[in-house]
Backbone bond lengths (Angstrom), bond angles and torsions (degrees), N, CA, C in turn:
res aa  C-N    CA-C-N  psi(-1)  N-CA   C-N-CA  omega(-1)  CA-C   N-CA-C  phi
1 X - - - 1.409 - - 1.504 112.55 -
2 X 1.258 107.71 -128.93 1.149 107.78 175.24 1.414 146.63 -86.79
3 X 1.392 111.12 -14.78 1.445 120.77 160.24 1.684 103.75 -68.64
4 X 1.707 117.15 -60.50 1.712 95.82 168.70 1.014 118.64 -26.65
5 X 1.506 157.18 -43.97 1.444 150.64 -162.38 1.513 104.81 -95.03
6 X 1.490 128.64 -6.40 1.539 124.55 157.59 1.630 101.20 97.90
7 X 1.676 98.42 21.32 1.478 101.93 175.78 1.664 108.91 -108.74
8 X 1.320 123.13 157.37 1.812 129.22 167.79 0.923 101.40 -107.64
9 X 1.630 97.72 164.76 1.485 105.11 178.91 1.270 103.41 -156.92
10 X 1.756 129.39 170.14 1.524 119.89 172.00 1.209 97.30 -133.57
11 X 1.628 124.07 154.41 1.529 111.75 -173.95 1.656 82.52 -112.46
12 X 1.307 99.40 136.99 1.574 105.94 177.11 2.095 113.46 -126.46
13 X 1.050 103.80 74.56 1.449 127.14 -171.41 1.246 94.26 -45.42
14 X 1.740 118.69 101.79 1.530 131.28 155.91 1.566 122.56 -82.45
15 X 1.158 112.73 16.43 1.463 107.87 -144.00 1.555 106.42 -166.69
16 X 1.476 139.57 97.11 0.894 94.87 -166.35 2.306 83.47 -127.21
17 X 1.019 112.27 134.62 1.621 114.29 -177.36 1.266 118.72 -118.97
18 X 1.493 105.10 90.92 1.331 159.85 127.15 1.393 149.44 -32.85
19 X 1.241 115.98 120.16 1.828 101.49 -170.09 1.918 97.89 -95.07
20 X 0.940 92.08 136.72 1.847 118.89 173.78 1.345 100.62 -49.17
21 X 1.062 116.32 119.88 2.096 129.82 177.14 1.878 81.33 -75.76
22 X 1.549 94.37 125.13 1.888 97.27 164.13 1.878 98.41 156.65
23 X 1.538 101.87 150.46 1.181 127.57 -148.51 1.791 83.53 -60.25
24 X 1.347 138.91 -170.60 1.189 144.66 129.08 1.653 119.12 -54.25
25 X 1.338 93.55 144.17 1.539 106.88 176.99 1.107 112.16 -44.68
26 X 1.542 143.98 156.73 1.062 140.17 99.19 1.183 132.69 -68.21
27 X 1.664 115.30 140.17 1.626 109.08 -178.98 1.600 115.79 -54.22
28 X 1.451 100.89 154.28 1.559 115.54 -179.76 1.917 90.18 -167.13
29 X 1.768 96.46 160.46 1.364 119.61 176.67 1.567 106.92 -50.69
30 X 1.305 104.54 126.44 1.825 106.34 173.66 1.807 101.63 -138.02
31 X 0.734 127.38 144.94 1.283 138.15 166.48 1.270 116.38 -88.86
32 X 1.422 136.91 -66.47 1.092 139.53 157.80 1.740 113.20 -145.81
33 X 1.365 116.02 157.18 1.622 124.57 -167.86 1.510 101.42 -96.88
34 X 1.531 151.61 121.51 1.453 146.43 113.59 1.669 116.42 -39.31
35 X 1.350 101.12 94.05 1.373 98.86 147.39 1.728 115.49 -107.67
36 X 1.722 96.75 158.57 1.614 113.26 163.45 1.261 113.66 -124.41
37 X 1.465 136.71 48.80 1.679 92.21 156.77 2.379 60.78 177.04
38 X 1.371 90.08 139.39 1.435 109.77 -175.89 1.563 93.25 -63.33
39 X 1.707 136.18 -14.71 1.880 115.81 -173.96 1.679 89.96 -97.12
40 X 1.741 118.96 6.15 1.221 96.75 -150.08 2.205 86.89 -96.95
41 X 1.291 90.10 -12.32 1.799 123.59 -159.39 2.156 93.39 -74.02
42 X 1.886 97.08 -58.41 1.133 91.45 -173.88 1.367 118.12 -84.24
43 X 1.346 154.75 22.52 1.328 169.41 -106.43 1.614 92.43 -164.49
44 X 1.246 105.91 -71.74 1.619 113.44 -169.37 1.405 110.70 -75.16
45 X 1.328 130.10 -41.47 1.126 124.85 175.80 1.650 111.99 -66.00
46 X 1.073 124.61 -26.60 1.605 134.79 127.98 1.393 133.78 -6.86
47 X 1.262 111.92 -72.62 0.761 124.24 159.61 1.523 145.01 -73.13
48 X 1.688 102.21 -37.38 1.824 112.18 157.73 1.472 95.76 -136.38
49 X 1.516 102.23 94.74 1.521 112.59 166.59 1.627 108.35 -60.36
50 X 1.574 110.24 -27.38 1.390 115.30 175.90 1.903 124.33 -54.14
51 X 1.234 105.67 3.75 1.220 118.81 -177.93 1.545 112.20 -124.41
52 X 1.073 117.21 36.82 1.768 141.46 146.82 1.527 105.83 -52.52
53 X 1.468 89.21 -55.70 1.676 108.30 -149.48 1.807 79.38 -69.39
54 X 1.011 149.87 -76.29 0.944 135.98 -166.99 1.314 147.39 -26.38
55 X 1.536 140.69 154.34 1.468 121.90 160.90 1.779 131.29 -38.29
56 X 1.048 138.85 -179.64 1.524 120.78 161.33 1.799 89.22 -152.99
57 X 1.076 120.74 156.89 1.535 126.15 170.72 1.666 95.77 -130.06
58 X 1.200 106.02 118.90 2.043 128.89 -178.10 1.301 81.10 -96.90
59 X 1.721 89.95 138.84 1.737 98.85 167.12 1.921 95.33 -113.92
60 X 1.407 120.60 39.83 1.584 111.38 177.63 1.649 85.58 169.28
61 X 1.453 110.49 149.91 1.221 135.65 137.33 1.314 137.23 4.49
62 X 1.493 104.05 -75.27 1.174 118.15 159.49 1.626 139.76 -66.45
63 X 1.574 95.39 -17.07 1.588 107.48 173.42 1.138 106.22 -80.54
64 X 1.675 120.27 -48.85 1.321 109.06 -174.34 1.554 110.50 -61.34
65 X 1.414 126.81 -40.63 1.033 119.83 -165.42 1.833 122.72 -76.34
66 X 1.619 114.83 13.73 0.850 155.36 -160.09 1.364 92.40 -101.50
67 X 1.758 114.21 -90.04 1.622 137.15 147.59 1.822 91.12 -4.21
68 X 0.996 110.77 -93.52 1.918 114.58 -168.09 1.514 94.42 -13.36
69 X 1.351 107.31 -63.98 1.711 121.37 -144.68 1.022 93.85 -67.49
70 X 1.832 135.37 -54.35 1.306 111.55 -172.45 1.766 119.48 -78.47
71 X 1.185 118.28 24.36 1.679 123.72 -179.68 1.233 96.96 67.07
72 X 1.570 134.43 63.58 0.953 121.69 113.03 1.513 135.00 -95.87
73 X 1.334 108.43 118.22 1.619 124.55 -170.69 2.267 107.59 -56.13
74 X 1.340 100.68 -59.50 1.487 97.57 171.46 1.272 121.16 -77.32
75 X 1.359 113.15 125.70 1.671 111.80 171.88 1.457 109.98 -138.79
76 X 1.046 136.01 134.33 1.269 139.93 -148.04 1.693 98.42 -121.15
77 X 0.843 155.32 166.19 1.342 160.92 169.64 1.742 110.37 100.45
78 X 1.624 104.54 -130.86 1.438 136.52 -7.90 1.810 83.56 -92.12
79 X 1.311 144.67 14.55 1.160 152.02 -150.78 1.512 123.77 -96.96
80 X 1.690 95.77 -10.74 1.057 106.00 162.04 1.661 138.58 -65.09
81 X 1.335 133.83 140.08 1.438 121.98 -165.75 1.410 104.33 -127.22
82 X 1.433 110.20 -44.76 1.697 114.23 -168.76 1.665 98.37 -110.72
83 X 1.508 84.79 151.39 1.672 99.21 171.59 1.749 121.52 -50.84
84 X 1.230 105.28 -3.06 1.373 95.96 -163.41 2.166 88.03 -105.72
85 X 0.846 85.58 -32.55 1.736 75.29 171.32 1.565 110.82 -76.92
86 X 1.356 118.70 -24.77 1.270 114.09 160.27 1.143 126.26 -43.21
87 X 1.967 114.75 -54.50 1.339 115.74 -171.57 1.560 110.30 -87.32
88 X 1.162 107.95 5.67 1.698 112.11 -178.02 2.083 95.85 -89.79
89 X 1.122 99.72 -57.13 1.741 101.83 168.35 1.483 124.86 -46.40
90 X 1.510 114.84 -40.92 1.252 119.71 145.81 1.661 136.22 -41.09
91 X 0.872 107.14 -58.01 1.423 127.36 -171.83 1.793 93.34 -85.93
92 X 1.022 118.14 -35.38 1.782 102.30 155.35 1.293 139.73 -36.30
93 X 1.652 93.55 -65.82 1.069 110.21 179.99 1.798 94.99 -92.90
94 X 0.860 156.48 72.57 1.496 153.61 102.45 1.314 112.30 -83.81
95 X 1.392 119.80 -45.15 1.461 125.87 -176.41 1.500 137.69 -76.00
96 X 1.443 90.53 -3.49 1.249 135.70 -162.83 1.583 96.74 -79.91
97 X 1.348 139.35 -54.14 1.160 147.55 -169.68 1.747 112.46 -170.60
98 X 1.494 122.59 115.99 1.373 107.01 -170.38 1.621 105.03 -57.42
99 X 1.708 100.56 171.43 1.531 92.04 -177.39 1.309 125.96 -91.64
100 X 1.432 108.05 -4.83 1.366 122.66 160.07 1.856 112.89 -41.35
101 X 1.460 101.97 -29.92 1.731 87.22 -171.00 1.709 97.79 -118.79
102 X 1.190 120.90 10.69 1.550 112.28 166.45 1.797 91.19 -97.42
């Protein structure tokens, strides 16, 4: 790599993606789920597989198609780009059904 070519380097870990230490969910009222990143998709559904049944909002392609794999049937995106279609997808799916009955 890069020392062969007579170059240094330091790895300075900004970032580190990780699953959250914690019991499984219990169900509670959701309206709809934002995920970003397809490890962030299989982690939670992990944890409350009970949230299949739910909406999901993909912020990419690959998340939703992530979403598919773990059986979730609704996926909302992935076409979204700006925050403001974000909060319009939001506010969809709130109005959509209170969360008392999802």
């Amino acid at each position: 790599g890069l020392q062969a070519l007579g170059r240094s380097f330091r790895s300075l870990p900004v970032y580190a993606n990780e699953a959250p230490e914690g019991e499984p969910l219990e169900p509670f009222p959701v309206a709809a789920v934002f995920v970003a990143a397809p490890s962030a998709a299989r982690r939670l559904i992990a944890r409350a597989p009970w949230l299949r049944d739910r909406p999901f909002l993909a912020i990419g392609p690959t998340t939703a198609a992530a979403l598919a794999e773990l059986g979730v049937r609704d996926v909302l995106g992935p076409a979204m780009t700006t925050g403001d279609q974000l909060a319009q997808l939001l506010a969809a799916c709130a109005s959509a059904s209170p969360p008392s009955q999802r």
